[in-house]
C-alpha positions as CSV (number, residue, x, y, z in Angstrom):
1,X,2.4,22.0,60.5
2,X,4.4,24.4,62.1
3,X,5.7,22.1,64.6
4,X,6.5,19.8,62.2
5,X,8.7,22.2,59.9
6,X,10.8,24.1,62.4
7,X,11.8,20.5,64.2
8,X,12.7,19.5,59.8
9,X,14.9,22.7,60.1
10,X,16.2,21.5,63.0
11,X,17.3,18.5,61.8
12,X,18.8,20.1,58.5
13,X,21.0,22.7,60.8
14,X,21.9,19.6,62.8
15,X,23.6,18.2,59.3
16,X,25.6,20.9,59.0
17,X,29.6,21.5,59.6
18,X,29.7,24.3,62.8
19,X,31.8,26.3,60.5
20,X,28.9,26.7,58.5
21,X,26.3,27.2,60.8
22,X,28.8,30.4,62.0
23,X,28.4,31.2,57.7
24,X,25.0,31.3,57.8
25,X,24.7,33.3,61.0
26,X,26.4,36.1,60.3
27,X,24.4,36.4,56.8
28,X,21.0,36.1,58.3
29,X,21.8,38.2,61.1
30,X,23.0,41.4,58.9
31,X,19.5,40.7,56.9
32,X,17.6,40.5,60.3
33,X,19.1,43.9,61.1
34,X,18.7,45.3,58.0
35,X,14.9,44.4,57.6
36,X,13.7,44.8,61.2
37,X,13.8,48.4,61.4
38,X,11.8,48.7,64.5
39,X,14.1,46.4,66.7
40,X,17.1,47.8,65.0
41,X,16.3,51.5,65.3
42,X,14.7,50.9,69.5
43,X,18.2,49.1,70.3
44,X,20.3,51.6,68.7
45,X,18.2,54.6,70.9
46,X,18.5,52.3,74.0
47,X,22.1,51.0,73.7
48,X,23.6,55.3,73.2
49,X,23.0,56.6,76.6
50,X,23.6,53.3,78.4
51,X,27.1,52.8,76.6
52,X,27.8,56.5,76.1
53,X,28.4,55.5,72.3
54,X,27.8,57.5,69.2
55,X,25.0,56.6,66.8
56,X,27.4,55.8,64.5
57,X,29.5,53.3,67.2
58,X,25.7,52.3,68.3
59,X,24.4,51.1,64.9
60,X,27.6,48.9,64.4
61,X,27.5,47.4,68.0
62,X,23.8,46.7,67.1
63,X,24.4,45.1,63.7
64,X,27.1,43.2,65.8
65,X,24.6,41.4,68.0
66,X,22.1,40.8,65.7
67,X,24.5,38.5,63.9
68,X,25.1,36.8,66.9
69,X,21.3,36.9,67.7
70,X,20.8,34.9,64.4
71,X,23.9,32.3,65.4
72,X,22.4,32.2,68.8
73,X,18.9,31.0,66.9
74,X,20.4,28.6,64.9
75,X,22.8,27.3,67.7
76,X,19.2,26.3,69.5
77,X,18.4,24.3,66.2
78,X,21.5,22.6,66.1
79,X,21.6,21.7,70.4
80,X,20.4,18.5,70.1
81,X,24.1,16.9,68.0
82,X,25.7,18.4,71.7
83,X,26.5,15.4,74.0
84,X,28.8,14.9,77.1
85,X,31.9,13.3,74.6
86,X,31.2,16.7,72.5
87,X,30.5,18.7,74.8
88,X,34.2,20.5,75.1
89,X,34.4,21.0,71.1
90,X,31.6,23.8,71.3
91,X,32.0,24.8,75.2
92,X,34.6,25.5,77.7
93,X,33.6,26.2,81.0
94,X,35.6,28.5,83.5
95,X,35.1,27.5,87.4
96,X,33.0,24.4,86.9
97,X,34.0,23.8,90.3
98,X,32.2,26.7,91.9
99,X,28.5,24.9,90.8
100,X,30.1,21.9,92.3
101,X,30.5,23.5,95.3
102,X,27.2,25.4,95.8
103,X,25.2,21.7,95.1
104,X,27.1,20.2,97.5
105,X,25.1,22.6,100.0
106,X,22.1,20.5,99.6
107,X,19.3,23.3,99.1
108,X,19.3,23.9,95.4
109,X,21.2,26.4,93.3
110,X,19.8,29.6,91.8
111,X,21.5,30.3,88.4
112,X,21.5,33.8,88.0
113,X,21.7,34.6,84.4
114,X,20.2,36.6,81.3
115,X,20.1,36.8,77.5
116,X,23.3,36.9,76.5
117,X,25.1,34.6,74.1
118,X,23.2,31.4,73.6
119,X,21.8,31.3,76.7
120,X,20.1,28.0,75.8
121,X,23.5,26.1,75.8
122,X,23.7,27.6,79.4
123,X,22.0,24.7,80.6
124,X,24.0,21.7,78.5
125,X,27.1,22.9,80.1
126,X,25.2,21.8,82.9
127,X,23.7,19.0,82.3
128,X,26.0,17.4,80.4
129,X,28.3,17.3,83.5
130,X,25.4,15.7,85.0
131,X,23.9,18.3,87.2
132,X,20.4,18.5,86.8
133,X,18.6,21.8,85.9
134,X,15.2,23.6,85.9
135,X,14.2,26.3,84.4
136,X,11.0,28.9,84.4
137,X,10.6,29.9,81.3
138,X,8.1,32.4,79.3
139,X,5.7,30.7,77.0
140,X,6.1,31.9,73.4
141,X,3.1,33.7,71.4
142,X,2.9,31.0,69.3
143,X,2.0,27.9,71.2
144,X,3.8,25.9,68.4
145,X,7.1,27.7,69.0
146,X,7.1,27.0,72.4
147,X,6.5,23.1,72.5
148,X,9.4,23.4,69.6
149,X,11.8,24.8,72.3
150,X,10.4,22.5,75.3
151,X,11.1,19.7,73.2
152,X,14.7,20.6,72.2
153,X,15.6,21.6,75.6
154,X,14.4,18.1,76.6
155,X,17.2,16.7,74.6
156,X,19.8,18.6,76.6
157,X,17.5,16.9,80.1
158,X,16.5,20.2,80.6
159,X,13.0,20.5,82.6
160,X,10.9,23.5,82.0
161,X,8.5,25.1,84.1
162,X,6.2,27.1,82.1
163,X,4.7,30.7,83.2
164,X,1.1,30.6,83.7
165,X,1.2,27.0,85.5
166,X,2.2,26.1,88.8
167,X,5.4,26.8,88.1
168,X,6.5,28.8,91.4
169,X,5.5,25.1,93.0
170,X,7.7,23.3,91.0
171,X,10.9,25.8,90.5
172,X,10.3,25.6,95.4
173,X,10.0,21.5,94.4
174,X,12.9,21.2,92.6
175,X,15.5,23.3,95.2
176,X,14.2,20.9,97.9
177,X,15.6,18.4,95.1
178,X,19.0,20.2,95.0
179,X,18.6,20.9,91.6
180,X,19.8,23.9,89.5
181,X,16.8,26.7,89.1
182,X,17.9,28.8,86.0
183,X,16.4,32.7,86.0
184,X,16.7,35.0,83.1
185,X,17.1,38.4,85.4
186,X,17.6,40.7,82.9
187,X,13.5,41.3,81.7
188,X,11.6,44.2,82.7
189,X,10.0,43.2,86.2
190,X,6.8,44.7,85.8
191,X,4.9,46.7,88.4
192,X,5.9,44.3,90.9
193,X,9.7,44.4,90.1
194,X,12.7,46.3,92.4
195,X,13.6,49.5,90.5
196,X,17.1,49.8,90.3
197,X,19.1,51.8,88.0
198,X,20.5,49.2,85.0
199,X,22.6,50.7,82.4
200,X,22.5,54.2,83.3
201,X,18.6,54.5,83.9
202,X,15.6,52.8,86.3
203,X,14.3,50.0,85.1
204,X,11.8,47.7,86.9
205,X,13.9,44.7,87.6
206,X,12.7,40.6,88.5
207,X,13.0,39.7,92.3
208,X,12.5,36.2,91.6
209,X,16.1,34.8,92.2
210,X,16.6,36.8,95.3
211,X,13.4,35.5,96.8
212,X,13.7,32.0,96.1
213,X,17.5,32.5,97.6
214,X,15.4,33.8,100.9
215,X,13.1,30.9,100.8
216,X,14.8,27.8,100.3
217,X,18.3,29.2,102.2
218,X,19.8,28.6,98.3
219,X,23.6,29.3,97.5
220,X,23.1,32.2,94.1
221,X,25.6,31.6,91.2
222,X,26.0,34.0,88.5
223,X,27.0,32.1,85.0
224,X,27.3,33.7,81.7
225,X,27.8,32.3,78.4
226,X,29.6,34.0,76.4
227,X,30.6,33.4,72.5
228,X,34.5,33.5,71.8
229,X,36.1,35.1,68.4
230,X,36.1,31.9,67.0
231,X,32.3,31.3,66.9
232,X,32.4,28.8,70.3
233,X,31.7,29.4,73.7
234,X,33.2,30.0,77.2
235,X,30.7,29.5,80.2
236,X,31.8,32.2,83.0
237,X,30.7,31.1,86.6
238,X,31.0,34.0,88.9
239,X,31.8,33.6,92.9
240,X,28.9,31.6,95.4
241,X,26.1,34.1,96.7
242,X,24.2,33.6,99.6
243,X,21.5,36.0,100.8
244,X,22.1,38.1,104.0
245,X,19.5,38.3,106.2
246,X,19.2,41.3,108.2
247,X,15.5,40.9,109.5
248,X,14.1,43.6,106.9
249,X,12.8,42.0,104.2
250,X,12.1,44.4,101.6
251,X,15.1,45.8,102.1
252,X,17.1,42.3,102.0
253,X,15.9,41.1,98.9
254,X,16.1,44.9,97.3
255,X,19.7,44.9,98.6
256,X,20.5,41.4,97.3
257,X,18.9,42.0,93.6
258,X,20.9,45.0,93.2
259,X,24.0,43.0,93.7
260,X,23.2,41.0,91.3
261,X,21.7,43.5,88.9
262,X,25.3,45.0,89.1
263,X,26.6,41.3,87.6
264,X,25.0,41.4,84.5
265,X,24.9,45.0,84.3
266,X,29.0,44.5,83.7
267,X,28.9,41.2,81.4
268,X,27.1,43.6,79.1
269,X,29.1,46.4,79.6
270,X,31.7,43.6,78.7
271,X,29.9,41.8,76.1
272,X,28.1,44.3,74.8
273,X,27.2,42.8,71.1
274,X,26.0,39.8,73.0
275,X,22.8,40.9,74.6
276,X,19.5,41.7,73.6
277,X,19.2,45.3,73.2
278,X,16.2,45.9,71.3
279,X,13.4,43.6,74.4
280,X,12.1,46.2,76.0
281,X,14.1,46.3,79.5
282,X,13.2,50.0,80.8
283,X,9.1,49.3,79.5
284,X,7.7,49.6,83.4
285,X,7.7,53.3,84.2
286,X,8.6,54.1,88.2
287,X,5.0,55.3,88.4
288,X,3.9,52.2,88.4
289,X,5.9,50.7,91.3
290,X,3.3,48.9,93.4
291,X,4.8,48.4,97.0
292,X,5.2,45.9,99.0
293,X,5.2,43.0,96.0
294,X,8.7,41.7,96.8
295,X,7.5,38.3,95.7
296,X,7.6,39.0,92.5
297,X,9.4,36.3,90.2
């Protein structure tokens, strides 16, 4: 029943002019934020000391990207109207080229990326220009939620490896396949994770894309998307990584996952009404490092 109402919605938002779907955004998202007093009040204490901002500054930051949170929900509603003839009316991508370029390698490409804009149109910037991309992604609570998403991430030709499967098997699979291997970097890494200061404080942080890099020999691109003042988006593709091998590997991949922690550490610091702040990023205490799990994903 679920399943059936939420892909009705979809199809409602998917009626819609853009201009309205921007509307109706910025409405729910000044409801979400002030309703949801716990996420509100835990991303205004987490967002002061990493931006150095007042409460004050903090609370309208944080109102900021909860209307773009809500935009961002409906944007995923609306994905499956985007096409390759639409494709530029919503998104304009900067340095397409560079993910030309690191394909043309032949070992895959690791997208290195987090929640920030709508990360979900990430991927149809992609694969619209007919590069073909994988993702891990973590299952939802509801099981119903989740096959909503799978299904309209299928209508961008996104393919989904879900947590909790064989998914580590796949994401190797589909870098033999030269495909694109998406990674959300900006969760809380767990016990396993590199701790590496992020925003001002330690926070346990996912090894996963500098591991499969190590693996597979695969070229690292950061890419960002990023939502403009008029409501539409600009996909930023950062400079080709590759993983330096030094013959210590803890230290490597350590090394290499700071780099890149560094990357989306500034797109925040950039962007900073388009990320999640309230998910719980610094959860993991540095007590409970466990050592020598570098194969954490």
């Amino acid at each position: 029943m679920l399943y059936k109402s939420l892909m009705l919605f979809s199809r409602f938002v998917r009626l819609l002019p853009y201009g309205v779907i921007l509307f109706l955004g910025k409405i729910l998202g000044n409801l979400y934020y002030l309703l949801i007093k716990k996420q509100r009040e835990r991303a205004v204490s987490q967002m002061m000391p990493a931006l150095q901002v007042s409460e004050s500054e903090a609370r309208k930051i944080v109102r900021a990207s909860f209307v773009n949170l809500a935009r961002t929900v409906l944007d995923i509603f609306y994905m499956p109207n985007l096409n390759s003839k639409n494709l530029s009316d919503y998104i304009q991508i900067d340095h397409l080229d560079r993910m030309k370029t690191a394909l043309a390698e032949g070992h895959g490409v690791v997208v290195l990326t987090g929640h920030i804009g709508t990360w979900e149109w990430l991927s149809a910037s992609f694969t619209l220009n007919n590069m073909p991309v994988t993702a891990i992604a973590k299952l939802q609570p509801n099981q119903e939620y989740s096959r909503v998403l799978d299904d309209l991430r299928a209508t961008i030709n996104v393919e989904i490896f879900n947590r909790g499967t064989s998914e580590l098997l796949a994401a190797g699979r589909a870098l033999k396949k030269g495909k694109i291997l998406g990674f959300l970097a900006d969760q809380d890494g767990g016990p396993g994770g590199a701790f590496i200061n992020f925003l001002g404080k330690t926070a346990s942080t996912p090894m996963g894309p500098a591991v499969f890099a190590k693996k597979f020999n695969s070229p690292v691109v950061p890419a960002f998307i990023l939502r403009q003042p008029d409501g539409r988006h600009l996909v930023k593709i950062f400079d080709i990584m590759h993983f330096e091998d030094t013959g210590d590997t803890d230290g490597d991949l350590f090394r290499f996952t700071e780099k890149m922690t560094k990357i989306i550490e500034q797109v925040i610091r950039e962007n900073p009404t388009q990320w999640l702040w309230f998910q719980k990023r610094w959860n993991t205490p540095v007590e409970m490092k466990k050592e020598n799990k570098h194969h954490t994903v």
